[in-house]
py3Dmol code that shows the C-alpha trace and the ligand (Angstrom):
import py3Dmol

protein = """\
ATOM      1  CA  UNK A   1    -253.768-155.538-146.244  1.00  0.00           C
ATOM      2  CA  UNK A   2    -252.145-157.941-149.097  1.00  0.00           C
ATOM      3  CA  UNK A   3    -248.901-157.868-149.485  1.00  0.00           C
ATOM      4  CA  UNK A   4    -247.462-155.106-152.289  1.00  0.00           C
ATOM      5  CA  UNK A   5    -244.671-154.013-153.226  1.00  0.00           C
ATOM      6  CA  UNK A   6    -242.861-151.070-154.839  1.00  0.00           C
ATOM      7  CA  UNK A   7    -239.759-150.824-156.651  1.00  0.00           C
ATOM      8  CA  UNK A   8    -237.894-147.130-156.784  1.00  0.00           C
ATOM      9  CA  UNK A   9    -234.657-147.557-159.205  1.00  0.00           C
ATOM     10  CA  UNK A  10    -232.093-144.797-160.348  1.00  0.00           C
ATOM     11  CA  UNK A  11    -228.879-142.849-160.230  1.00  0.00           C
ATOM     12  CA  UNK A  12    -227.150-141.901-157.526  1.00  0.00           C
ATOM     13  CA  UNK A  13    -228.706-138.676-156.396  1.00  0.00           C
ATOM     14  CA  UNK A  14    -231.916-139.259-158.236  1.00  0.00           C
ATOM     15  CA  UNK A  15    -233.550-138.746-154.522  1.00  0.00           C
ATOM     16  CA  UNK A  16    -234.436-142.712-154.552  1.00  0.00           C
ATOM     17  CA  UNK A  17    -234.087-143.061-150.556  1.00  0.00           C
ATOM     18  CA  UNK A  18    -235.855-140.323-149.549  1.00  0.00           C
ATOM     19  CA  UNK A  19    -238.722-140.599-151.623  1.00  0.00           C
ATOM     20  CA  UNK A  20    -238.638-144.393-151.019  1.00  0.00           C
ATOM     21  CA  UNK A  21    -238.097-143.795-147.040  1.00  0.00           C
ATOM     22  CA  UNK A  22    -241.176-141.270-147.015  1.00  0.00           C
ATOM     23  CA  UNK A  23    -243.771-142.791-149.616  1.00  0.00           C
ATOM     24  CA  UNK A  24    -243.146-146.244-146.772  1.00  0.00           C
ATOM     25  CA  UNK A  25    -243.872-144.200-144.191  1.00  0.00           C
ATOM     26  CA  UNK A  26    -247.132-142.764-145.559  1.00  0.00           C
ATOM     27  CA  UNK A  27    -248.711-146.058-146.865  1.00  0.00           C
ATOM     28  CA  UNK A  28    -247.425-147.771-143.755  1.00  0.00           C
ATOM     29  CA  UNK A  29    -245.067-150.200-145.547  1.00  0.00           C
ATOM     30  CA  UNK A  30    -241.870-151.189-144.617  1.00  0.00           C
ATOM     31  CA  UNK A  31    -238.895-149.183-146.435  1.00  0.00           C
ATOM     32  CA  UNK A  32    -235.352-150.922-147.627  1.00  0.00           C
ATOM     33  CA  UNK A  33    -232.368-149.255-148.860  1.00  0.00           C
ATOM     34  CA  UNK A  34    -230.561-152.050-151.106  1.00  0.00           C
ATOM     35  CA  UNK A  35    -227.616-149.209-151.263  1.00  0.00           C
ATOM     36  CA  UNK A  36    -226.974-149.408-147.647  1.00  0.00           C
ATOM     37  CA  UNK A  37    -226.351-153.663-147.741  1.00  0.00           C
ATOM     38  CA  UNK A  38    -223.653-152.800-150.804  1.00  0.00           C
ATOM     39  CA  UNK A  39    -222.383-149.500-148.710  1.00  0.00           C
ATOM     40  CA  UNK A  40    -222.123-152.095-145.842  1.00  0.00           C
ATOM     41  CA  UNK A  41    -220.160-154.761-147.593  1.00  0.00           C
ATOM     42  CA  UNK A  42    -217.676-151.674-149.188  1.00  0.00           C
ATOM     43  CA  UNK A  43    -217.604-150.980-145.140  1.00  0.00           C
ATOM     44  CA  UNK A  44    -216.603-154.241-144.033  1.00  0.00           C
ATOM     45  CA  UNK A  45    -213.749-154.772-146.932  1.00  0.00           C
ATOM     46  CA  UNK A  46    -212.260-151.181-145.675  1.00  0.00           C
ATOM     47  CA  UNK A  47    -212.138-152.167-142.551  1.00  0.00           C
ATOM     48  CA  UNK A  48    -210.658-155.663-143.111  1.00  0.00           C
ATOM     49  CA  UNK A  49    -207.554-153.792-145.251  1.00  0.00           C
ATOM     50  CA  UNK A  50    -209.130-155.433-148.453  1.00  0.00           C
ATOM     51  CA  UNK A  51    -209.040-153.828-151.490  1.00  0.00           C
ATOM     52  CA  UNK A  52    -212.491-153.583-153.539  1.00  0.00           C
ATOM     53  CA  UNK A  53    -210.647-154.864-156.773  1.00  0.00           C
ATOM     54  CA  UNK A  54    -209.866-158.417-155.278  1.00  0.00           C
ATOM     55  CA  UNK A  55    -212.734-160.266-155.824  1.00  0.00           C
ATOM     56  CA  UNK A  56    -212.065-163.492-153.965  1.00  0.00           C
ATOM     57  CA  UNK A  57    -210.846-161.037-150.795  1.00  0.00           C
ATOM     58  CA  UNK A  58    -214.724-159.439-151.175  1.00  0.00           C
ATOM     59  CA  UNK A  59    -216.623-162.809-151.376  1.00  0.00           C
ATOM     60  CA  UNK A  60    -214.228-163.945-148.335  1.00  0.00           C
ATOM     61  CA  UNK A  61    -215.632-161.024-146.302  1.00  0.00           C
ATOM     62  CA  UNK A  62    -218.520-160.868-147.273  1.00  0.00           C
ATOM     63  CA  UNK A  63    -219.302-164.806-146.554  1.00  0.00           C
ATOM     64  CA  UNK A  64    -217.521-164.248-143.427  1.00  0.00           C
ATOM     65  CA  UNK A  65    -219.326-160.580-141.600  1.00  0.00           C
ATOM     66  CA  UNK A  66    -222.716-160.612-139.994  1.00  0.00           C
ATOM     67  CA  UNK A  67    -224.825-157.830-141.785  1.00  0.00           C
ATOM     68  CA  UNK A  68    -228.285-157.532-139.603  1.00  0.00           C
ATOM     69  CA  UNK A  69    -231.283-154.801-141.513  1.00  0.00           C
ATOM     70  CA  UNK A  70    -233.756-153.648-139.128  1.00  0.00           C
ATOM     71  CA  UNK A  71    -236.810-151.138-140.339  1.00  0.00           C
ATOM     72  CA  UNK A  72    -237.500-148.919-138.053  1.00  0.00           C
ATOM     73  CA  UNK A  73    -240.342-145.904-137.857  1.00  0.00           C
ATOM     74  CA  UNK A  74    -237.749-143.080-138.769  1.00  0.00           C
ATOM     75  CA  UNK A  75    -236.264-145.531-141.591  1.00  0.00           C
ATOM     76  CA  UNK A  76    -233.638-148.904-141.699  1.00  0.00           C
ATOM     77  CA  UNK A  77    -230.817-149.051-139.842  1.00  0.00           C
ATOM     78  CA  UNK A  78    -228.023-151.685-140.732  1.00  0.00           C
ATOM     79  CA  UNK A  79    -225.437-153.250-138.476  1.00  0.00           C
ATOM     80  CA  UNK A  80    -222.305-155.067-139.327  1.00  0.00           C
ATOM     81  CA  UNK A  81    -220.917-157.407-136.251  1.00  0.00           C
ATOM     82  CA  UNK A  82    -223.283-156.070-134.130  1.00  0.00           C
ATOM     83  CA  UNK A  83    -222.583-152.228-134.723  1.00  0.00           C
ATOM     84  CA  UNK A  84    -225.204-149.773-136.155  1.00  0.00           C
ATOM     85  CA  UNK A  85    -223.296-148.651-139.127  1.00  0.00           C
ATOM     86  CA  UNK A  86    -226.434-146.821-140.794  1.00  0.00           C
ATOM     87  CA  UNK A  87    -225.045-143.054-141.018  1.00  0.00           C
ATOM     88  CA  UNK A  88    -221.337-144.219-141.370  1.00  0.00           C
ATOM     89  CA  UNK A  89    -221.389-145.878-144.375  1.00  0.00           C
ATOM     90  CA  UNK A  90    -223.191-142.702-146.025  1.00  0.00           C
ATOM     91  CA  UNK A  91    -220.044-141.267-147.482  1.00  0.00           C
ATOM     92  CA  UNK A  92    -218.280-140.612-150.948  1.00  0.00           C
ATOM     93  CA  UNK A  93    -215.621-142.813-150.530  1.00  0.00           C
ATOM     94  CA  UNK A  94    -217.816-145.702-149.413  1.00  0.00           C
ATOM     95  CA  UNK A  95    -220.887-144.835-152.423  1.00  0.00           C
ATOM     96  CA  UNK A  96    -217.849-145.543-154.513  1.00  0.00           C
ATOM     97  CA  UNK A  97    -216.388-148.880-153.367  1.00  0.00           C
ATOM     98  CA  UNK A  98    -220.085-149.800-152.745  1.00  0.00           C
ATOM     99  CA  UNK A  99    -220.178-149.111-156.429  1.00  0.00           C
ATOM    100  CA  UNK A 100    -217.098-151.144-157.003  1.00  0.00           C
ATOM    101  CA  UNK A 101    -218.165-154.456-154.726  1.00  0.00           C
ATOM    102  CA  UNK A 102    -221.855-154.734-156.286  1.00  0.00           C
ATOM    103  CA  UNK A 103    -220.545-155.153-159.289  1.00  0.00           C
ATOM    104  CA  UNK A 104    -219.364-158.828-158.471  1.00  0.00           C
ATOM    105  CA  UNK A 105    -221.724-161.540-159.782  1.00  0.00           C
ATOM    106  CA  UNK A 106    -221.704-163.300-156.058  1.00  0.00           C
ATOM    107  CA  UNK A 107    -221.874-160.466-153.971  1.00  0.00           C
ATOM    108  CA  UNK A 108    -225.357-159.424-155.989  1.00  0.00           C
ATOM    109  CA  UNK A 109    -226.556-163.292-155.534  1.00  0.00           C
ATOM    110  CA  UNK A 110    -226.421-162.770-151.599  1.00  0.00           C
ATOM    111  CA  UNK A 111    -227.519-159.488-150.976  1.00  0.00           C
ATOM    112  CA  UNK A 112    -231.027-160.007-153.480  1.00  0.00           C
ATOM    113  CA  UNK A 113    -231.468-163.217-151.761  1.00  0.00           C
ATOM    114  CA  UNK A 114    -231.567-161.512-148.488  1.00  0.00           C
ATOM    115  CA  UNK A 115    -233.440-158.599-150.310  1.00  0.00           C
ATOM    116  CA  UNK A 116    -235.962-161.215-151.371  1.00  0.00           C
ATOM    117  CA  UNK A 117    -236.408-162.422-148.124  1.00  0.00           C
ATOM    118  CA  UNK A 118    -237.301-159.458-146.685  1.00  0.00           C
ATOM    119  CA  UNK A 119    -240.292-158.677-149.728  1.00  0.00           C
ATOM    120  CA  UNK A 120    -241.584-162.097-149.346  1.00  0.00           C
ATOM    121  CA  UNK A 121    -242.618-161.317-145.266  1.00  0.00           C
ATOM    122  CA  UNK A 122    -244.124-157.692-145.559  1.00  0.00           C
ATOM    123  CA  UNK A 123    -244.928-155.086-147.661  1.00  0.00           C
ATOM    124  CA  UNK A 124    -242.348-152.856-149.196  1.00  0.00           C
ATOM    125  CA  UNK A 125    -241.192-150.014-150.379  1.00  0.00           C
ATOM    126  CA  UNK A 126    -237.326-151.286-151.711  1.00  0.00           C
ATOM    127  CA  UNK A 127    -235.481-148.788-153.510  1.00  0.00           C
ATOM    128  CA  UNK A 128    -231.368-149.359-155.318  1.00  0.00           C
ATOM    129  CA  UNK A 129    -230.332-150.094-159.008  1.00  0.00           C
ATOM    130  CA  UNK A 130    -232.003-153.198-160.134  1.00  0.00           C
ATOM    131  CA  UNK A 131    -235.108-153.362-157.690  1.00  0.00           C
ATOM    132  CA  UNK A 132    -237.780-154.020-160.876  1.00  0.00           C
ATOM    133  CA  UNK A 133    -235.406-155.512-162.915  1.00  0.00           C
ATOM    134  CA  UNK A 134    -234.304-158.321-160.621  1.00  0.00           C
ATOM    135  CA  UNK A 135    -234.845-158.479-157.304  1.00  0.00           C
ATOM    136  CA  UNK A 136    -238.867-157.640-157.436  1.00  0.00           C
ATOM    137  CA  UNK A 137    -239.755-158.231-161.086  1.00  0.00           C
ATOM    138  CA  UNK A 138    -243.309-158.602-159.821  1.00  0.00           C
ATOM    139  CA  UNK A 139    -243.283-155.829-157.910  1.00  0.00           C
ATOM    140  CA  UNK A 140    -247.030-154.001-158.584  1.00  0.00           C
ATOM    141  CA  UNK A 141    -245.387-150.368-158.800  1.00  0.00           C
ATOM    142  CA  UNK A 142    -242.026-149.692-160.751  1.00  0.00           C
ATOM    143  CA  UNK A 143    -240.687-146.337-160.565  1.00  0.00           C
ATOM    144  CA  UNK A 144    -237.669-145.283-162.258  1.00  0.00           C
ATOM    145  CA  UNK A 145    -236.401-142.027-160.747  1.00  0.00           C
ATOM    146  CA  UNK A 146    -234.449-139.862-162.662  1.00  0.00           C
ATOM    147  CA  UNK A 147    -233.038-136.412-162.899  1.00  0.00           C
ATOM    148  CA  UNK A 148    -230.574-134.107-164.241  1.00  0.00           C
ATOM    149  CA  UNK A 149    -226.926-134.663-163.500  1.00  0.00           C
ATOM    150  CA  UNK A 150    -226.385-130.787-162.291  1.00  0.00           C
ATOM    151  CA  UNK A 151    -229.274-130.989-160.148  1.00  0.00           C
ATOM    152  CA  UNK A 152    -228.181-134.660-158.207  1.00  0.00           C
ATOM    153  CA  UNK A 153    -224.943-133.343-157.776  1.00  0.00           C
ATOM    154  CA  UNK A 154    -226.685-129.471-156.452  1.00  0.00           C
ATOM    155  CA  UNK A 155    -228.050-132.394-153.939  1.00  0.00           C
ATOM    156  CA  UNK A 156    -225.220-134.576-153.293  1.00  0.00           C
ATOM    157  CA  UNK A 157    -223.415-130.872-152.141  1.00  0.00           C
ATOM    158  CA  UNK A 158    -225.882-130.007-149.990  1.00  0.00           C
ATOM    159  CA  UNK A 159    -225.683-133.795-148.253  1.00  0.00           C
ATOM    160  CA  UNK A 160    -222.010-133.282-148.210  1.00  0.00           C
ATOM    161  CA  UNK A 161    -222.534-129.906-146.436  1.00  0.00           C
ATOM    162  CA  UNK A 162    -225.256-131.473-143.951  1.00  0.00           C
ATOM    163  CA  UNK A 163    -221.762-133.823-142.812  1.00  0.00           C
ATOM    164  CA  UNK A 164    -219.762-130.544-142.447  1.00  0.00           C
ATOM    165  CA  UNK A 165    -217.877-131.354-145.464  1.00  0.00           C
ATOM    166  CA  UNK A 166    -216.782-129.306-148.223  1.00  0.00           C
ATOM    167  CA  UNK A 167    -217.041-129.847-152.081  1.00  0.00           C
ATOM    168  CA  UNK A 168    -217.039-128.771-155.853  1.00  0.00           C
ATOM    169  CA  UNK A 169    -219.831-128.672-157.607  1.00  0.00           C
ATOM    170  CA  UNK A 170    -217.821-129.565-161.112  1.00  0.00           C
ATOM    171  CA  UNK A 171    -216.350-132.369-159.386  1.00  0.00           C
ATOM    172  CA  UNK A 172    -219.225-133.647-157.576  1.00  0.00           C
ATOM    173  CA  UNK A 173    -220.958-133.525-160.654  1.00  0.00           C
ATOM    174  CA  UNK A 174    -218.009-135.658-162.524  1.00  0.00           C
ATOM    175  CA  UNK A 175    -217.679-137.989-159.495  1.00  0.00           C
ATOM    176  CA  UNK A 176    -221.711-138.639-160.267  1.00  0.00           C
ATOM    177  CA  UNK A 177    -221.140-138.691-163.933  1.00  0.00           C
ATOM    178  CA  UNK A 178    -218.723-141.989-163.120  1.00  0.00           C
ATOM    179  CA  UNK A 179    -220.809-143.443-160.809  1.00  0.00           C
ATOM    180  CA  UNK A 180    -223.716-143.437-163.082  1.00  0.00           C
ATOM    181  CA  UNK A 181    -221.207-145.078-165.905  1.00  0.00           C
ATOM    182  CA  UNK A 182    -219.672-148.133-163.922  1.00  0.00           C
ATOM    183  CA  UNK A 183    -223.505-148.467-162.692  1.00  0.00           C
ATOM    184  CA  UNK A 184    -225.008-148.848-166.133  1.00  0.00           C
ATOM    185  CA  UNK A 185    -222.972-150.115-167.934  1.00  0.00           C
ATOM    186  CA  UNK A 186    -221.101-153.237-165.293  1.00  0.00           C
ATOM    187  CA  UNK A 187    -221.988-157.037-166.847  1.00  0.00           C
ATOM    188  CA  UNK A 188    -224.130-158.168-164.084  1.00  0.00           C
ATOM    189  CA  UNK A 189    -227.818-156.097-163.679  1.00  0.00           C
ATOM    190  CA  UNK A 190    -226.938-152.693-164.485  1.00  0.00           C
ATOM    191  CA  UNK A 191    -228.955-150.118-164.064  1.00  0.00           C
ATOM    192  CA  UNK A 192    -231.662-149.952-166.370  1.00  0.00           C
ATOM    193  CA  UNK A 193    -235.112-148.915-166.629  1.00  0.00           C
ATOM    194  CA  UNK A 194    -237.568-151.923-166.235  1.00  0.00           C
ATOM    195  CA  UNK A 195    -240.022-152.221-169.764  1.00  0.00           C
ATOM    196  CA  UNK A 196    -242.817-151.972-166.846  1.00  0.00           C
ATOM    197  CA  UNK A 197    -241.550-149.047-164.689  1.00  0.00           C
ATOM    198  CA  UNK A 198    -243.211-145.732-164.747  1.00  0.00           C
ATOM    199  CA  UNK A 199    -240.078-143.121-165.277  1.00  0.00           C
ATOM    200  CA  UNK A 200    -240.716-139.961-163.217  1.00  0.00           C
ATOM    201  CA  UNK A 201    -237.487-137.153-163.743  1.00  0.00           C
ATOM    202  CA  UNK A 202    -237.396-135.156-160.393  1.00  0.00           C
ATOM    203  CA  UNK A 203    -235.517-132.462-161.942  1.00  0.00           C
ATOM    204  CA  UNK A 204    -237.040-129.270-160.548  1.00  0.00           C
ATOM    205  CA  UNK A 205    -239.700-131.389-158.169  1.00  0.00           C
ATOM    206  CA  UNK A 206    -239.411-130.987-154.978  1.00  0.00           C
ATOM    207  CA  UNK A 207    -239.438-133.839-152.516  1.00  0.00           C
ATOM    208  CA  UNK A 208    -242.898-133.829-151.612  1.00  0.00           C
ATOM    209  CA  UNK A 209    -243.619-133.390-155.208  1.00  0.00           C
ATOM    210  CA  UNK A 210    -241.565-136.498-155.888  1.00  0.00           C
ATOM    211  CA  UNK A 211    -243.995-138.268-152.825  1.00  0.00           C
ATOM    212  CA  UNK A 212    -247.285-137.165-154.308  1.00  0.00           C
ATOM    213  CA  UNK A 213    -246.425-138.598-157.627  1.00  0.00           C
ATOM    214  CA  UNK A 214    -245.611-142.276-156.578  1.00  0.00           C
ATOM    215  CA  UNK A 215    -248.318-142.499-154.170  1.00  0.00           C
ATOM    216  CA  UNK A 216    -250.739-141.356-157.457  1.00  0.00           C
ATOM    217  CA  UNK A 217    -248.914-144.343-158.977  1.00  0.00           C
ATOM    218  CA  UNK A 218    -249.791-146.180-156.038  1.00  0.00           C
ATOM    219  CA  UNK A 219    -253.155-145.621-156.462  1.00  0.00           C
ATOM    220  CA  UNK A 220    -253.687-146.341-159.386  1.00  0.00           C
ATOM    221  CA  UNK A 221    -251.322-150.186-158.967  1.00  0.00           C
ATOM    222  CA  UNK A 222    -253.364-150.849-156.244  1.00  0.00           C
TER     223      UNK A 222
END
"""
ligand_1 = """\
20
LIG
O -227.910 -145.994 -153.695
P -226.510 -145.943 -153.100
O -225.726 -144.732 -153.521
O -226.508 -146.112 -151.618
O -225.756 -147.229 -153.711
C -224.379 -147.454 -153.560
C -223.866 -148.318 -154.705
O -224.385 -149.639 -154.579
C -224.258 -147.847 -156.102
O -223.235 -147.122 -156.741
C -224.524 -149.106 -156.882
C -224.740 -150.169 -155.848
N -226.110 -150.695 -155.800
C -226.425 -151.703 -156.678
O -225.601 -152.078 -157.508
N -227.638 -152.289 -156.617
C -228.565 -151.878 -155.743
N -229.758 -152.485 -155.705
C -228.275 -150.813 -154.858
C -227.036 -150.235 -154.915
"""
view = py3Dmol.view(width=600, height=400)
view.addModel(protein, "pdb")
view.setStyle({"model": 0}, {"cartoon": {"style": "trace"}})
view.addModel(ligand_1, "xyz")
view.setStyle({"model": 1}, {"stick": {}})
view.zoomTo()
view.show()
Protein backbone atom coordinates (compact mmCIF):
# COMPACT_ATOMS: atom_id res chain seq x y z
CA UNK A 1 0.00 0.00 0.00
CA UNK A 2 1.37 3.77 -0.67
CA UNK A 3 1.87 5.69 1.93
CA UNK A 4 -1.38 8.06 3.11
CA UNK A 5 -2.09 9.95 5.51
CA UNK A 6 -4.95 11.47 7.54
CA UNK A 7 -5.19 14.46 9.53
CA UNK A 8 -8.11 14.58 12.46
CA UNK A 9 -7.97 18.31 14.08
CA UNK A 10 -10.30 19.86 16.84
CA UNK A 11 -11.27 20.87 20.33
CA UNK A 12 -10.65 19.25 23.19
CA UNK A 13 -13.42 16.74 23.57
CA UNK A 14 -14.35 16.82 19.94
CA UNK A 15 -13.69 12.79 20.20
CA UNK A 16 -10.38 13.35 17.92
CA UNK A 17 -8.40 10.29 19.63
CA UNK A 18 -10.83 7.90 19.59
CA UNK A 19 -12.05 8.27 16.28
CA UNK A 20 -8.42 8.74 15.12
CA UNK A 21 -7.25 5.55 17.34
CA UNK A 22 -10.17 3.38 15.74
CA UNK A 23 -10.44 4.63 11.98
CA UNK A 24 -6.09 3.42 12.27
CA UNK A 25 -7.05 0.41 13.45
CA UNK A 26 -9.60 -0.42 10.74
CA UNK A 27 -7.54 0.69 7.65
CA UNK A 28 -4.49 -0.83 9.27
CA UNK A 29 -2.52 2.43 9.62
CA UNK A 30 -0.55 3.49 12.27
CA UNK A 31 -2.39 5.98 14.84
CA UNK A 32 -0.52 9.17 16.68
CA UNK A 33 -1.83 11.26 19.34
CA UNK A 34 0.17 14.72 18.91
CA UNK A 35 -1.76 15.61 22.41
CA UNK A 36 0.00 12.97 24.27
CA UNK A 37 3.89 14.41 23.12
CA UNK A 38 2.51 18.09 24.53
CA UNK A 39 0.69 16.16 27.68
CA UNK A 40 4.20 14.55 28.00
CA UNK A 41 6.31 17.64 27.95
CA UNK A 42 3.49 19.44 30.60
CA UNK A 43 4.50 15.93 32.49
CA UNK A 44 8.07 16.32 32.50
CA UNK A 45 8.03 20.28 33.57
CA UNK A 46 5.67 19.08 36.69
CA UNK A 47 7.81 16.79 37.62
CA UNK A 48 11.03 18.85 37.30
CA UNK A 49 9.21 21.72 39.79
CA UNK A 50 9.04 24.00 36.60
CA UNK A 51 6.43 26.18 36.12
CA UNK A 52 4.62 26.10 32.53
CA UNK A 53 4.89 30.03 32.33
CA UNK A 54 8.82 30.05 32.20
CA UNK A 55 9.60 29.53 28.87
CA UNK A 56 13.36 29.12 28.91
CA UNK A 57 12.71 26.48 32.10
CA UNK A 58 10.27 24.47 29.32
CA UNK A 59 12.76 24.53 26.35
CA UNK A 60 15.52 23.47 29.10
CA UNK A 61 13.41 20.36 29.83
CA UNK A 62 12.24 19.69 27.10
CA UNK A 63 15.86 19.68 25.20
CA UNK A 64 17.00 17.83 28.12
CA UNK A 65 14.06 14.50 28.73
CA UNK A 66 13.97 11.49 26.49
CA UNK A 67 10.31 11.24 25.10
CA UNK A 68 10.14 7.64 23.16
CA UNK A 69 6.27 7.06 20.96
CA UNK A 70 5.64 3.56 20.25
CA UNK A 71 2.24 2.43 18.19
CA UNK A 72 1.03 -0.36 19.35
CA UNK A 73 -2.22 -2.68 18.20
CA UNK A 74 -4.51 -1.33 21.11
CA UNK A 75 -3.12 2.36 20.32
CA UNK A 76 0.43 4.59 21.18
CA UNK A 77 1.93 4.48 24.21
CA UNK A 78 4.55 7.26 25.19
CA UNK A 79 7.42 7.06 27.63
CA UNK A 80 9.40 9.77 29.23
CA UNK A 81 13.01 8.48 30.68
CA UNK A 82 12.14 5.21 30.03
CA UNK A 83 8.64 5.10 31.87
CA UNK A 84 5.30 4.38 30.06
CA UNK A 85 3.55 7.53 30.94
CA UNK A 86 0.55 6.90 28.37
CA UNK A 87 -2.58 6.85 30.90
CA UNK A 88 -0.85 9.27 33.42
CA UNK A 89 -0.58 12.16 31.58
CA UNK A 90 -4.47 11.85 30.65
CA UNK A 91 -5.62 14.27 33.28
CA UNK A 92 -7.18 17.87 33.67
CA UNK A 93 -4.46 19.39 35.21
CA UNK A 94 -1.94 18.08 32.69
CA UNK A 95 -4.60 18.84 29.29
CA UNK A 96 -4.12 22.27 30.75
CA UNK A 97 -0.37 22.86 31.14
CA UNK A 98 -0.13 20.74 27.93
CA UNK A 99 -2.23 23.58 26.69
CA UNK A 100 0.04 26.09 28.26
CA UNK A 101 3.65 24.49 26.98
CA UNK A 102 2.45 24.02 23.17
CA UNK A 103 1.92 27.27 22.95
CA UNK A 104 5.78 28.09 22.84
CA UNK A 105 7.14 28.67 19.31
CA UNK A 106 10.19 26.02 20.09
CA UNK A 107 8.46 23.50 21.85
CA UNK A 108 5.95 23.19 18.55
CA UNK A 109 9.31 23.17 16.23
CA UNK A 110 10.44 19.83 18.07
CA UNK A 111 7.52 17.96 18.65
CA UNK A 112 6.20 18.43 14.54
CA UNK A 113 9.64 17.57 13.60
CA UNK A 114 9.40 14.38 15.44
CA UNK A 115 5.67 14.24 14.29
CA UNK A 116 7.00 14.52 10.76
CA UNK A 117 9.27 11.89 11.18
CA UNK A 118 7.01 9.52 12.12
CA UNK A 119 4.43 10.37 8.74
CA UNK A 120 7.33 10.26 6.49
CA UNK A 121 8.03 6.16 7.50
CA UNK A 122 4.35 4.76 7.52
CA UNK A 123 1.02 5.46 7.04
CA UNK A 124 -1.00 7.47 9.46
CA UNK A 125 -3.74 8.33 11.07
CA UNK A 126 -2.27 11.67 13.30
CA UNK A 127 -4.79 13.47 15.11
CA UNK A 128 -4.08 17.16 17.64
CA UNK A 129 -4.66 20.92 16.80
CA UNK A 130 -2.73 21.80 13.77
CA UNK A 131 -2.30 18.26 12.05
CA UNK A 132 -3.59 19.74 8.33
CA UNK A 133 -2.54 22.99 8.95
CA UNK A 134 1.12 22.32 9.68
CA UNK A 135 2.46 19.33 10.45
CA UNK A 136 0.76 17.24 7.35
CA UNK A 137 -0.37 19.98 4.97
CA UNK A 138 -0.33 17.25 2.34
CA UNK A 139 -2.03 14.99 4.16
CA UNK A 140 -4.77 13.23 1.47
CA UNK A 141 -7.72 13.33 4.16
CA UNK A 142 -8.34 16.46 6.48
CA UNK A 143 -10.95 16.14 8.96
CA UNK A 144 -11.88 18.79 11.25
CA UNK A 145 -13.89 17.36 14.14
CA UNK A 146 -16.14 19.39 15.87
CA UNK A 147 -18.99 19.44 18.29
CA UNK A 148 -21.02 21.21 20.72
CA UNK A 149 -19.41 22.54 23.85
CA UNK A 150 -22.26 20.85 26.26
CA UNK A 151 -21.87 17.68 24.59
CA UNK A 152 -17.59 17.52 24.85
CA UNK A 153 -17.86 18.44 28.24
CA UNK A 154 -21.17 15.52 28.78
CA UNK A 155 -17.88 13.47 27.48
CA UNK A 156 -15.04 14.88 29.26
CA UNK A 157 -17.48 13.90 32.65
CA UNK A 158 -17.94 10.67 31.74
CA UNK A 159 -13.84 10.26 31.13
CA UNK A 160 -13.45 11.93 34.42
CA UNK A 161 -15.87 9.36 35.96
CA UNK A 162 -14.09 6.33 34.04
CA UNK A 163 -10.77 7.69 36.51
CA UNK A 164 -13.09 7.58 39.58
CA UNK A 165 -13.15 11.22 39.69
CA UNK A 166 -15.82 13.56 40.32
CA UNK A 167 -16.93 16.77 38.41
CA UNK A 168 -19.39 19.64 37.36
CA UNK A 169 -20.80 19.69 34.38
CA UNK A 170 -20.95 23.82 34.37
CA UNK A 171 -17.44 23.81 35.19
CA UNK A 172 -16.23 21.19 32.99
CA UNK A 173 -17.95 22.86 30.39
CA UNK A 174 -16.14 26.41 31.32
CA UNK A 175 -12.79 24.63 31.87
CA UNK A 176 -13.42 23.43 27.95
CA UNK A 177 -14.70 26.77 26.99
CA UNK A 178 -10.91 28.11 28.06
CA UNK A 179 -9.16 25.51 26.64
CA UNK A 180 -10.72 25.96 23.33
CA UNK A 181 -9.82 29.96 23.71
CA UNK A 182 -5.97 29.83 24.59
CA UNK A 183 -6.05 26.98 21.72
CA UNK A 184 -7.41 29.19 18.99
CA UNK A 185 -6.55 32.01 19.51
CA UNK A 186 -2.30 31.52 20.90
CA UNK A 187 0.26 33.31 18.09
CA UNK A 188 1.89 30.22 16.93
CA UNK A 189 -0.62 27.54 14.79
CA UNK A 190 -3.77 27.81 16.53
CA UNK A 191 -6.35 25.82 15.99
CA UNK A 192 -8.02 26.35 12.89
CA UNK A 193 -9.82 24.60 10.30
CA UNK A 194 -7.54 23.79 7.24
CA UNK A 195 -9.23 25.58 3.70
CA UNK A 196 -8.92 21.70 2.58
CA UNK A 197 -10.38 19.81 5.60
CA UNK A 198 -13.72 18.22 5.46
CA UNK A 199 -15.55 19.57 8.89
CA UNK A 200 -17.68 16.76 10.37
CA UNK A 201 -19.67 18.11 13.95
CA UNK A 202 -20.09 14.88 16.09
CA UNK A 203 -22.68 16.43 18.10
CA UNK A 204 -25.30 13.73 18.59
CA UNK A 205 -23.07 10.95 16.47
CA UNK A 206 -22.09 8.34 18.10
CA UNK A 207 -18.58 6.98 17.93
CA UNK A 208 -19.01 4.51 15.38
CA UNK A 209 -20.99 7.03 13.56
CA UNK A 210 -18.04 9.39 13.82
CA UNK A 211 -15.79 6.07 12.29
CA UNK A 212 -18.10 5.39 9.38
CA UNK A 213 -17.95 8.94 8.27
CA UNK A 214 -14.08 9.38 7.94
CA UNK A 215 -13.53 6.08 6.52
CA UNK A 216 -16.40 7.33 3.66
CA UNK A 217 -13.94 10.24 3.45
CA UNK A 218 -11.33 7.81 3.14
CA UNK A 219 -12.75 6.36 0.38
CA UNK A 220 -13.39 8.70 -1.48
CA UNK A 221 -9.28 10.48 -0.81
CA UNK A 222 -8.06 7.36 -1.73
O1 LIG B 1 -5.65 16.70 22.46
P1 LIG B 1 -5.15 16.88 23.89
O2 LIG B 1 -6.22 17.33 24.85
O3 LIG B 1 -4.41 15.69 24.40
O4 LIG B 1 -4.08 18.08 23.79
C1 LIG B 1 -3.51 18.70 24.91
C2 LIG B 1 -3.08 20.12 24.57
O5 LIG B 1 -1.97 20.08 23.67
C3 LIG B 1 -4.14 20.97 23.88
O6 LIG B 1 -4.81 21.83 24.77
C4 LIG B 1 -3.39 21.80 22.87
C5 LIG B 1 -2.08 21.09 22.68
N1 LIG B 1 -1.91 20.50 21.35
C6 LIG B 1 -1.43 21.32 20.36
O7 LIG B 1 -1.24 22.52 20.58
N2 LIG B 1 -1.16 20.82 19.14
C7 LIG B 1 -1.38 19.53 18.86
N3 LIG B 1 -1.09 19.05 17.64
C8 LIG B 1 -1.91 18.67 19.85
C9 LIG B 1 -2.17 19.19 21.09
Amino acid sequence: MERFAIAIDGPAGSGKSTAAKETAKRLGMVYVDTGAMYRTVALACIEAGVSTAEEAAVLSVLNSMDMRIEPREDGQRIFFDGKDVTAEIRTPEIGKAASEVAAYQKVRERLVEIQQGLARRQSVVMDGRDIGTVVLPDAELKIYLDAGVEERAKRRLGELREQGRAGELSEVMEKIRLRDEADKNRAHSPLCMAEDAVLLDSTGMSAEEVVQAILAEAEKAR
